[in-house]
C-alpha positions as a Markdown table, in Angstrom:
| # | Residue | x | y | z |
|---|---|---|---|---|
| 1 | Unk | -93.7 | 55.9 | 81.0 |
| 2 | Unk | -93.9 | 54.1 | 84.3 |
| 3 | Unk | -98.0 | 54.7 | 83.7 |
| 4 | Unk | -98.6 | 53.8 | 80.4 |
| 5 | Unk | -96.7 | 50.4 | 81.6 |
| 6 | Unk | -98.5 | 50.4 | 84.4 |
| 7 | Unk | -101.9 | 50.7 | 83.0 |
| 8 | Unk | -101.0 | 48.6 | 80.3 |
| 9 | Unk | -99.9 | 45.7 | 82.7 |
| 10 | Unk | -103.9 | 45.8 | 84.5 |
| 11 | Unk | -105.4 | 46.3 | 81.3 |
| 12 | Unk | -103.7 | 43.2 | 80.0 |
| 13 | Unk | -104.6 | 41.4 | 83.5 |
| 14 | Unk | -108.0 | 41.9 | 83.6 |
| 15 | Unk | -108.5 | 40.9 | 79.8 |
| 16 | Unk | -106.6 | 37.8 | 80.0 |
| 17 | Unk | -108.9 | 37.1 | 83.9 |
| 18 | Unk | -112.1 | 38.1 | 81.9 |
| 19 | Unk | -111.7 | 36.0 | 78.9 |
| 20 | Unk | -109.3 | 33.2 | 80.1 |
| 21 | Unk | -109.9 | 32.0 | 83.5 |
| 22 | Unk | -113.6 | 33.8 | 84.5 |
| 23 | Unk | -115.7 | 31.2 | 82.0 |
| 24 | Unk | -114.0 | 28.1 | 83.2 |
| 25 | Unk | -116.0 | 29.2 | 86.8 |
| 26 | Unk | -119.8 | 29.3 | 86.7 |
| 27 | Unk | -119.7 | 31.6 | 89.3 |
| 28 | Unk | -118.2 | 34.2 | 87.6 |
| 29 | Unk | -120.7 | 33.5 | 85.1 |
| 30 | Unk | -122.6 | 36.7 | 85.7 |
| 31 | Unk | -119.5 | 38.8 | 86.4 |
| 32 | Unk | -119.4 | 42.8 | 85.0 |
| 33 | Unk | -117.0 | 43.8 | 82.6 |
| 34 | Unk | -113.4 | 43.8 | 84.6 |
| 35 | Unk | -112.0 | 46.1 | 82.0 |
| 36 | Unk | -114.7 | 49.2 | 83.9 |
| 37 | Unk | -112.3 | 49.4 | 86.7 |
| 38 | Unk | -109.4 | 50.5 | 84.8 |
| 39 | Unk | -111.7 | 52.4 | 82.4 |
| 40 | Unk | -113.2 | 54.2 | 85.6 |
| 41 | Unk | -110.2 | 54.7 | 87.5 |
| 42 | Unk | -108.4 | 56.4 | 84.2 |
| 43 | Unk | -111.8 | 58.4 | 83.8 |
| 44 | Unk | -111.6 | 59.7 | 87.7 |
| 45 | Unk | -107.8 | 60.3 | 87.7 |
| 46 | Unk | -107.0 | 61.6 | 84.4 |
| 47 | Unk | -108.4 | 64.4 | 82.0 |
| 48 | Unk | -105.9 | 64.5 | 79.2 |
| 49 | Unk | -106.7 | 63.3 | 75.5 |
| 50 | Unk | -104.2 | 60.8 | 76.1 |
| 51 | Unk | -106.4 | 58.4 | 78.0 |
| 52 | Unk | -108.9 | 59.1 | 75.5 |
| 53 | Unk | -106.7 | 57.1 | 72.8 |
| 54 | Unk | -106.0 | 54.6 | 75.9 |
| 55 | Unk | -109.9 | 54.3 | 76.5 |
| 56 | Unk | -109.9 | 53.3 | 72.1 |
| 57 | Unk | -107.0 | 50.6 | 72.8 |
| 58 | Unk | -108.4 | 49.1 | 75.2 |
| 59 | Unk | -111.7 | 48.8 | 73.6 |
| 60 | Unk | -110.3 | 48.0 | 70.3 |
| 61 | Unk | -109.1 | 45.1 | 72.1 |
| 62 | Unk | -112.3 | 44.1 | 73.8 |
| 63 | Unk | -113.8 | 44.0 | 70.6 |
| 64 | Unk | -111.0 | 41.7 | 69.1 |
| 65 | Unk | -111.1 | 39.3 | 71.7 |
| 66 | Unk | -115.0 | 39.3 | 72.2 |
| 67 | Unk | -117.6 | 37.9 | 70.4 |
| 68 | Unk | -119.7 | 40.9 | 70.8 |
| 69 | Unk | -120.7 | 43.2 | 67.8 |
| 70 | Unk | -117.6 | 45.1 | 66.5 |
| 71 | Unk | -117.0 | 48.4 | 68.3 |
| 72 | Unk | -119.4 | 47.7 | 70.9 |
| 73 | Unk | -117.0 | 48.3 | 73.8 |
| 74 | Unk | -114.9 | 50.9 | 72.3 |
| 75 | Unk | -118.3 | 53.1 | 72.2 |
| 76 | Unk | -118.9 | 51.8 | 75.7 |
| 77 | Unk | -115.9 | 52.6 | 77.0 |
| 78 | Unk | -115.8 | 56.3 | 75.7 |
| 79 | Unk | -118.9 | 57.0 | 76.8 |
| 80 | Unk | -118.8 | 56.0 | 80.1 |
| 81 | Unk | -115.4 | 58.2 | 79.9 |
| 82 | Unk | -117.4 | 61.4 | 78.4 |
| 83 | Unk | -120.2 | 60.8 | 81.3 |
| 84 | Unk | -117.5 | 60.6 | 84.2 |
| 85 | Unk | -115.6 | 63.5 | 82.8 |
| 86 | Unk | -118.7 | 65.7 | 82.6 |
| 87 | Unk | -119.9 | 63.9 | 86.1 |
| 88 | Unk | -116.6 | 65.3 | 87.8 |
| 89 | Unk | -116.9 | 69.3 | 86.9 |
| 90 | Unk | -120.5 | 68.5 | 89.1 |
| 91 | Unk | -119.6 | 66.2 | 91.6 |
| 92 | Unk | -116.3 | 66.0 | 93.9 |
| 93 | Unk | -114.4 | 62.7 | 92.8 |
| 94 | Unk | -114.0 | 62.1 | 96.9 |
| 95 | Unk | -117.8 | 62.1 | 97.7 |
| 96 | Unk | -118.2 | 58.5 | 99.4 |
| 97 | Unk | -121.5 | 57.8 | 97.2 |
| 98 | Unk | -120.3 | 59.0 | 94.1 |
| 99 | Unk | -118.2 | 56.0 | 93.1 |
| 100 | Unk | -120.3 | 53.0 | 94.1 |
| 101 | Unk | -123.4 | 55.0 | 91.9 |
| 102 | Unk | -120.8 | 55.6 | 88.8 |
| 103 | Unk | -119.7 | 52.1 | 89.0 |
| 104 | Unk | -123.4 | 50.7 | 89.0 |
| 105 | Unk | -124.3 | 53.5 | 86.1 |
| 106 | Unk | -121.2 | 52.3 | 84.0 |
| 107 | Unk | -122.3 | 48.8 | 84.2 |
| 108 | Unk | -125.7 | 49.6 | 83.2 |
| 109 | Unk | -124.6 | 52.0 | 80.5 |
| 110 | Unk | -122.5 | 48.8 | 79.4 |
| 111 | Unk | -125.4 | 46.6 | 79.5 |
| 112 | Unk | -127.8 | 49.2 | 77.6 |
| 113 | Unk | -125.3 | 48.9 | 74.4 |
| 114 | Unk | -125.4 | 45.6 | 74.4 |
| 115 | Unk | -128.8 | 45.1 | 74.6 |
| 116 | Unk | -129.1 | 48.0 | 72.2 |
| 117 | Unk | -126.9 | 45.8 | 70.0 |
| 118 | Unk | -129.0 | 42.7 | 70.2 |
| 119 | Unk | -132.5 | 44.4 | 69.7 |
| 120 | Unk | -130.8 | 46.0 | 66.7 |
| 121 | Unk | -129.5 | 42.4 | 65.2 |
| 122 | Unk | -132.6 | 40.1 | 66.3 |
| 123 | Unk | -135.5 | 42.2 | 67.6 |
| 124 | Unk | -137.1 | 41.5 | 70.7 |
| 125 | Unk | -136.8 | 37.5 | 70.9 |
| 126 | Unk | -133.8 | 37.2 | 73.0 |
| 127 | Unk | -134.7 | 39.4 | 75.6 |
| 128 | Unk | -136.1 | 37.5 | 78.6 |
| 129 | Unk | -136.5 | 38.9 | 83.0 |
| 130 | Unk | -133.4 | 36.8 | 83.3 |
| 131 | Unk | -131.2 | 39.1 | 81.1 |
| 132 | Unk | -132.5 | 42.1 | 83.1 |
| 133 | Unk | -131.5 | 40.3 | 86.4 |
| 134 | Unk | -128.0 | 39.5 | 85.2 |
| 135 | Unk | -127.8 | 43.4 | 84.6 |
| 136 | Unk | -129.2 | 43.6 | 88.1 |
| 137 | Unk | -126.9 | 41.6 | 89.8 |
| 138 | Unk | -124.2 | 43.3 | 88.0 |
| 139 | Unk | -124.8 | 46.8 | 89.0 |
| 140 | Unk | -125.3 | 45.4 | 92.1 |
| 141 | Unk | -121.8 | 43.6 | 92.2 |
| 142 | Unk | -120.5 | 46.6 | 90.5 |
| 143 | Unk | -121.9 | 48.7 | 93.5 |
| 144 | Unk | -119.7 | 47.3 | 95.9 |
| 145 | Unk | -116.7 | 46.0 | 94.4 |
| 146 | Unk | -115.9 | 48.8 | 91.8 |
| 147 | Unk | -114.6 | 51.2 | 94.4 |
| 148 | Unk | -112.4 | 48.8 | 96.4 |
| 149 | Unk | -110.8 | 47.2 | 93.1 |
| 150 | Unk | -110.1 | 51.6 | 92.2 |
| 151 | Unk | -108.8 | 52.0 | 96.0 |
| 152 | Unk | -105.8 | 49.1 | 95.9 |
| 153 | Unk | -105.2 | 50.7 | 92.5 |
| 154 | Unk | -105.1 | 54.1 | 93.3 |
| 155 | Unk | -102.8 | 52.9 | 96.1 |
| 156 | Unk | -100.8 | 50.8 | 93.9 |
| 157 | Unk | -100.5 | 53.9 | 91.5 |
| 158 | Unk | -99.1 | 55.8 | 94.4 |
| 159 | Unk | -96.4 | 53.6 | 95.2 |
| 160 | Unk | -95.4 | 53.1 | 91.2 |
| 161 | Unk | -95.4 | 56.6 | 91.4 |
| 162 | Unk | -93.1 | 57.3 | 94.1 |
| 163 | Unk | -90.6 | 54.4 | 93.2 |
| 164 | Unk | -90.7 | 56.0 | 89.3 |
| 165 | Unk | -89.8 | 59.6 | 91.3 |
| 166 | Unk | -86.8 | 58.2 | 93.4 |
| 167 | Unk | -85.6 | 56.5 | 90.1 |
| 168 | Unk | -85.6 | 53.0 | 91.5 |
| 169 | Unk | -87.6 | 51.8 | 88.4 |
């Protein structure tokens, strides 16, 4: 239970950051989706079909809250959780490059649909370089800051974890 609150608590966090406070700054302007840190982190930790209807809810409420086409991230997100659970039977969670690559590839899998999703609705019109560089820089941010973000959270998992097994929560 301690978990699911857990989880539910970041998940919350990071929509409320990415939709609330990260458009009043135009520096976070260009910013990946927050939500791919939990997403990834779930993906990496977990393999039961629990966190797949986690991965749903937490799409499900992307979508709600978004302007983006309906279902986009819920696709998004369950793909990038199929591609890190077939990743990991390949690739030891641990390796030190494996993460920062992941992180990059989940953004640009996430960037892909949506672009996917635009071509679909208006055809080629509102592509332009400067979309492709956002993506870029993205990946790029993504690269870096992924894994640190899934490192306090792993440790922050760690310590919910041991206070839930003494039964001080």
């Amino acid at each position: 239970m301690i978990k699911f609150l857990f989880h539910l608590f970041l998940s919350i966090n990071f929509i409320v950051i990415q939709t609330s406070i990260f458009p009043s700054f135009a520096i976070f302007s260009s910013s990946f989706d927050l939500l791919l840190i939990n997403i990834l982190f779930l993906s990496l930790m977990f393999s039961h079909y629990l966190v797949i209807i986690a991965v749903i809810l937490i799409g499900w409420c992307m979508d709600s809250l978004s302007g983006a086409p309906l279902g986009l991230y819920t696709i998004t997100y369950l793909w990038i959780f199929i591609i890190v659970q077939a990743l990991k039977r390949f690739v030891h969670r641990g390796n030190f490059i494996f993460l920062p690559v992941i992180s990059a590839f989940s953004v640009m899998v996430e960037n892909g649909f949506l672009f996917f999703s635009f071509f679909i609705r208006y055809g080629s019109k509102p592509f332009s370089f400067q979309n492709t560089l956002v993506a870029g820089e993205q990946a790029l941010l993504a690269f870096f800051i992924i894994p640190l973000f899934i490192v306090v959270i792993h440790s922050l998992h760690t310590i919910c974890d041991s206070l839930d097994s003494k039964g001080a929560l």
